[in-house]
C-alpha positions as a printed NumPy array, in Angstrom:
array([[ -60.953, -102.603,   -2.612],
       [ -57.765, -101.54 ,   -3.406],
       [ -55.025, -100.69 ,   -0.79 ],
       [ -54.272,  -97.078,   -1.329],
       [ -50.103,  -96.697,   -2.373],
       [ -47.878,  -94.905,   -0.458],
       [ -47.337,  -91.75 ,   -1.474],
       [ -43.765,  -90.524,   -2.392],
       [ -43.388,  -88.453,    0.821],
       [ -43.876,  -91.423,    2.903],
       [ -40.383,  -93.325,    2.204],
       [ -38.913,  -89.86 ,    4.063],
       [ -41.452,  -89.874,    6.687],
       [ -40.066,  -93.719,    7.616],
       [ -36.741,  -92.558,    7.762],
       [ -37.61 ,  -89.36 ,    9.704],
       [ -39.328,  -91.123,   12.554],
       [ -37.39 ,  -93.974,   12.344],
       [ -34.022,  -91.978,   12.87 ],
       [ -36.039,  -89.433,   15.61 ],
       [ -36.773,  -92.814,   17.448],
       [ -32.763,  -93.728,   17.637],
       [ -31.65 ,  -90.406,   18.454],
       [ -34.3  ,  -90.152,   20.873],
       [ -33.432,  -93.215,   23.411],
       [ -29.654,  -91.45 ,   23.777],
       [ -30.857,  -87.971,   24.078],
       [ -33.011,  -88.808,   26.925],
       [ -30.197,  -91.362,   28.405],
       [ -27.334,  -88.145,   28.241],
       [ -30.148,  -85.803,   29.718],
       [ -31.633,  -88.148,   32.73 ],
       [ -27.366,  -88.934,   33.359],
       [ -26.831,  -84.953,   33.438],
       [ -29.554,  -84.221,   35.639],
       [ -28.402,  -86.688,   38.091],
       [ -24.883,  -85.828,   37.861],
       [ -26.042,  -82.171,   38.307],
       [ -28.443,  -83.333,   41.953],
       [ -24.687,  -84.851,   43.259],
       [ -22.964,  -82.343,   42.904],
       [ -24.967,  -79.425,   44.215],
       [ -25.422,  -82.187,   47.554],
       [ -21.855,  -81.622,   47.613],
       [ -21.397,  -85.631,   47.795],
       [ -19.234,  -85.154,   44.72 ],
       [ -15.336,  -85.274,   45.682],
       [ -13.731,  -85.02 ,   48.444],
       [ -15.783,  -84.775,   51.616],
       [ -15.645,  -81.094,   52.46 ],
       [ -13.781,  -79.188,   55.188],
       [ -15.011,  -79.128,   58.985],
       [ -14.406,  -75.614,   60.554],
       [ -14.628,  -74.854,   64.126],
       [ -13.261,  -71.718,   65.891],
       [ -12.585,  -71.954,   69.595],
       [ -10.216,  -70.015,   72.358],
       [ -11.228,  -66.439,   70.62 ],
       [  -9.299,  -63.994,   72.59 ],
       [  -7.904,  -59.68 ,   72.062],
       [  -5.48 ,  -58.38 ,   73.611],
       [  -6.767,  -55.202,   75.973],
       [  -5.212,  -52.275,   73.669],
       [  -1.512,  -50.736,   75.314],
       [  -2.167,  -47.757,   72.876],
       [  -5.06 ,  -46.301,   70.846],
       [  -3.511,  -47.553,   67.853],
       [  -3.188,  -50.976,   67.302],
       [  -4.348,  -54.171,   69.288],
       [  -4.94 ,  -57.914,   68.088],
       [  -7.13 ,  -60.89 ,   68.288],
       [  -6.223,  -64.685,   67.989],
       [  -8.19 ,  -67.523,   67.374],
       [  -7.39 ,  -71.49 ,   67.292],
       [  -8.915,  -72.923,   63.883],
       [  -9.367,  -76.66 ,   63.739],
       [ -10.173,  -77.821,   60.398],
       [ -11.332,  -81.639,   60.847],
       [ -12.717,  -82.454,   57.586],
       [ -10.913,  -83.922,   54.592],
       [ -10.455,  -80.781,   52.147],
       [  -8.611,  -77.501,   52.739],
       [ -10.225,  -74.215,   53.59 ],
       [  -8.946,  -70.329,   53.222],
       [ -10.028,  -68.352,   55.65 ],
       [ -10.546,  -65.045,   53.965],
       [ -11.705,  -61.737,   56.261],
       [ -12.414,  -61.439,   59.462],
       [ -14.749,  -58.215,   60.804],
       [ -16.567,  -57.078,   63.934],
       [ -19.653,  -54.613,   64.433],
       [ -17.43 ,  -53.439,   67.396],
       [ -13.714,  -53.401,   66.201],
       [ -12.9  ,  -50.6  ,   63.173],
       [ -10.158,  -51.74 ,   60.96 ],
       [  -9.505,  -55.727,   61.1  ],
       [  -7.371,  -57.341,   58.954],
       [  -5.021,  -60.689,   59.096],
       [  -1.566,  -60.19 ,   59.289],
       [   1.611,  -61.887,   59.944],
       [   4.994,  -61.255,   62.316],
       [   7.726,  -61.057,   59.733],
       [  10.948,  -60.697,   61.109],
       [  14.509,  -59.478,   59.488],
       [  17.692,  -58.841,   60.861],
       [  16.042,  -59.18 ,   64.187],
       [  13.971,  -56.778,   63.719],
       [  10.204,  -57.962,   63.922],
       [   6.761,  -56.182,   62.198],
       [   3.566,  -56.703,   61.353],
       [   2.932,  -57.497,   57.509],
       [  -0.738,  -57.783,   55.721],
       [  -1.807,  -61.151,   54.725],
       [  -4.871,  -61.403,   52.16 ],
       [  -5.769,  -65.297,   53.429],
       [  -5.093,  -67.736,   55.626],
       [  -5.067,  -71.64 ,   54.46 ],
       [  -6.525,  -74.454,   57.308],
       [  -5.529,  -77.725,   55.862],
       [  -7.282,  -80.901,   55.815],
       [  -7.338,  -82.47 ,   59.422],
       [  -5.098,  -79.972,   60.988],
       [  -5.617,  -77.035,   63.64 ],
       [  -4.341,  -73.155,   63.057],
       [  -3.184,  -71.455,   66.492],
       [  -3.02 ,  -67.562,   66.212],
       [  -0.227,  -66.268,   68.322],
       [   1.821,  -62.895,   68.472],
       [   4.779,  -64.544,   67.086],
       [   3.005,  -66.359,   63.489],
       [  -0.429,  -64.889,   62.557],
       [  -3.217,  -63.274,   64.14 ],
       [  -6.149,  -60.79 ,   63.268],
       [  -4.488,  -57.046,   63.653],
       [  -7.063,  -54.496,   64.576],
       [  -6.424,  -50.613,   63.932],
       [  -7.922,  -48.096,   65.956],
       [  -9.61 ,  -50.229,   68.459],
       [ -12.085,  -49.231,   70.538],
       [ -12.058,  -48.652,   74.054],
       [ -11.513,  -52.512,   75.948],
       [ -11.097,  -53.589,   79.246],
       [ -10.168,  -57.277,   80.561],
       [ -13.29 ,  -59.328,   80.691],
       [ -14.946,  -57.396,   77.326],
       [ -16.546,  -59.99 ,   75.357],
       [ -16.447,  -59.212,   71.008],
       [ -18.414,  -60.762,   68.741],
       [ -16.245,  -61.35 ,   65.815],
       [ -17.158,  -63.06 ,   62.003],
       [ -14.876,  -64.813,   60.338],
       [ -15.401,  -65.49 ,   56.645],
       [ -14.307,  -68.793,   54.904],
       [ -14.211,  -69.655,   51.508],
       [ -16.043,  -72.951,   51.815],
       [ -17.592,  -73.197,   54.996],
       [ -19.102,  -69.208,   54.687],
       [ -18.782,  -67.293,   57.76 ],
       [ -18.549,  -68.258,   61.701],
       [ -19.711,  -65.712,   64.436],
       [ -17.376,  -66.612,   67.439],
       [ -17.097,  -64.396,   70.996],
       [ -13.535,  -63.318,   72.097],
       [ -12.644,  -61.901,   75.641],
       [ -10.445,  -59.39 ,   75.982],
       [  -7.157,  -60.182,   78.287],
       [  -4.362,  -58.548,   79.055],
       [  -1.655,  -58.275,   76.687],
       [   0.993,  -61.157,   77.452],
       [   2.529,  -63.663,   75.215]])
């Protein structure tokens, strides 16, 4: 018997499989590298280690008027990247918003700020005189109150801290 010859659609079948077979070893090289790039990443293990929030000596001011009152916090950032600290709100307090003592001519007020930056390895102390958390309309508060207060960070989401109310020196 006779072997049976090719027939002329197998010279392009060679040369299909045969150039499937090298594109194929890449492809699946590029994909399995993706993937695991992809697993890093979302681990957050990629870059720089991440910021390390903590939010201690939370503290408002008992209100001198029905207006206006404030709350100040000491942020301590210990990690290796920066983070914003973006809104802070209360279930208890109305209106809270950050702001910052600006003052001209000698002449001091209170002026809106949209964010707050904790650097890398450093430690944020609220005070009357730089930044603090102003709060409009503020409810009834005597010394010794206790708030529970969220504030909301960019990368390290949001932190639920208690402040006490004190009385209002500086």
């Amino acid at each position: 018997m006779s072997p049976v010859p090719d027939s002329p659609a197998s010279p392009w079948r060679h040369r299909f499989t045969g150039t499937l077979r090298a594109a194929l070893v890449p492809l699946v090289a590029c994909t399995a590298a993706l993937l695991l790039l992809t697993a890093y990443t979302t681990t957050g293990a990629a870059g720089d280690p991440p910021a390390r929030i903590s939010v201690g000596n939370g503290r408002i001011f008992a209100p001198l008027n029905a207006a206006t009152t404030a709350a100040f916090f000491d942020i301590r950032n210990t990690g290796a990247a920066a983070d914003t600290l973006e809104s802070v709100s209360s279930p208890s307090l109305r209106i809270t918003m950050l702001g910052r003592n600006v003052s001209k001519n000698g002449t001091g007020r209170m002026e809106p700020v949209k964010s707050l930056v904790i650097p890398a390895r450093s430690e944020v102390r609220m005070t009357p005189f730089t930044v603090d958390v102003m709060v409009l309309d503020p409810p009834r508060l005597s010394v010794g109150n206790t708030i529970r207060v969220d504030l909301r960070f960019r990368t390290s989401g949001q932190i639920t801290v208690e402040t006490e109310t004190v009385p209002a020196r500086w």
